[in-house]
Every structure is written in C-alpha cells, then in structure tokens.
C-alpha positions, 0 to 999 in steps of 0.5 A: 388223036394219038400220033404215029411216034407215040403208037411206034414208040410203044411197040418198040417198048413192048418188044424190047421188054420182051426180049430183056425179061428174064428166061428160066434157067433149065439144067441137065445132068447125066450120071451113068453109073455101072455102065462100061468096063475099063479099058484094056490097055493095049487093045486095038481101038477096033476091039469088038469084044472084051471077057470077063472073068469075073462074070464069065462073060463078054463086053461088046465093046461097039454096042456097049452091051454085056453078054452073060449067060441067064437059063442056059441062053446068052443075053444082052444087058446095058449094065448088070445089077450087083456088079461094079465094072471099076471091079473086072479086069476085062481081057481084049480076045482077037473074035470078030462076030456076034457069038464070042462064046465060041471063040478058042483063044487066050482068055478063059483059062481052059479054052472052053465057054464058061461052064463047059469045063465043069460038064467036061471034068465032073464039076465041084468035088472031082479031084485032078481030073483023074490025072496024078502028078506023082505026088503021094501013094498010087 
C-alpha cells in the first residue's frame, strides 16, 4: 500500500511541472500605414476638421476619417489609395458640423467647395475670368 506522502508528494510534482513547462511565445505587430495627415502646427487640440488641398477634401480629425468627393456624393474613407498623407499639407478651418464643404472660410483659395469654382468661371481654357488687368491691347 502506498502511503499518503508518496500520493501528495506526486501531486505536488505534477502541479509544479506545470507550471515551470515552457508557454509559446505569442507576438503583435501593428503598422498603420497611409492613415492620418500631419498635424497643423498651431491647431486647437479640439480641431474637428483639416482641408486639404491636395485632395480637395477633408479630414475629420475626431473620426479619423477622409472626406472626398466620389460621383458627385462626399464619402468617408479610413485611409485613400494612392496617396502618402507624409505628402498633404493640411490647413486647420474653424468648422464645427458634419458637412465642412460648406464652410466659407481661409482654406480654399477661392472660398468656393472644391470644384464649384471651375462651374463658376467656365473651368479649363477661360482665360482670366473675362476681367483684364491692363496689360496688353483692348
């Protein structure tokens, strides 16, 4: 007959081997690449949205969303294909809402939503807006 020690002794062999036997090794790497434009340098913290030119859009800073412009509609998009945001040079606008296209401030050169200016003033081949400036013959 086994004795009681010999049994608990086992037992607490067999639950120390357990708990000193190697555990797999897990890792977690995570790269997000083409997300968020750089910062403004002198934006509120609180900024909500950034335009940028050089996609005739928006960031929406709190989202961390893009809005552009696809078939006349403006979406959301986390990050857009073919662009670098390394590349923008985002401008901070004083908007507070959900539609920054309608924003009449500093930002876009014209004061106009992208594209409205080209419907405005004739688009590709219109010379001046037909206002001279006096140079050359009238």
């Amino acid at each position: 007959m086994k004795s009681p020690f010999n049994a608990w002794l086992l037992a607490a062999g067999l639950a120390l081997a357990g708990t000193v036997a190697p555990t797999a090794a897990h890792a977690q790497i995570n790269i997000n690449i083409n997300t968020a434009p750089p910062v403004v340098v002198g934006a509120p913290t609180d900024a909500q949205y950034y335009y940028i030119p050089e996609i005739g859009g928006y960031y929406d800073v709190p989202a961390h969303r893009y809005l552009v412009q696809r078939n006349g509609r403006w979406e959301r998009f986390e990050r857009l294909d073919g662009y670098d945001p390394r590349n923008f040079h985002p401008q901070y606008i004083e908007y507070r809402g959900a539609e920054p296209w309608l924003w009449k401030g500093k930002g876009h050169p014209h004061g106009m939503p992208p594209g409205q200016a080209k419907k405005l003033y004739g688009g590709p081949g219109n010379s001046g807006h037909g206002r001279g400036h006096g140079h050359g013959p009238h």
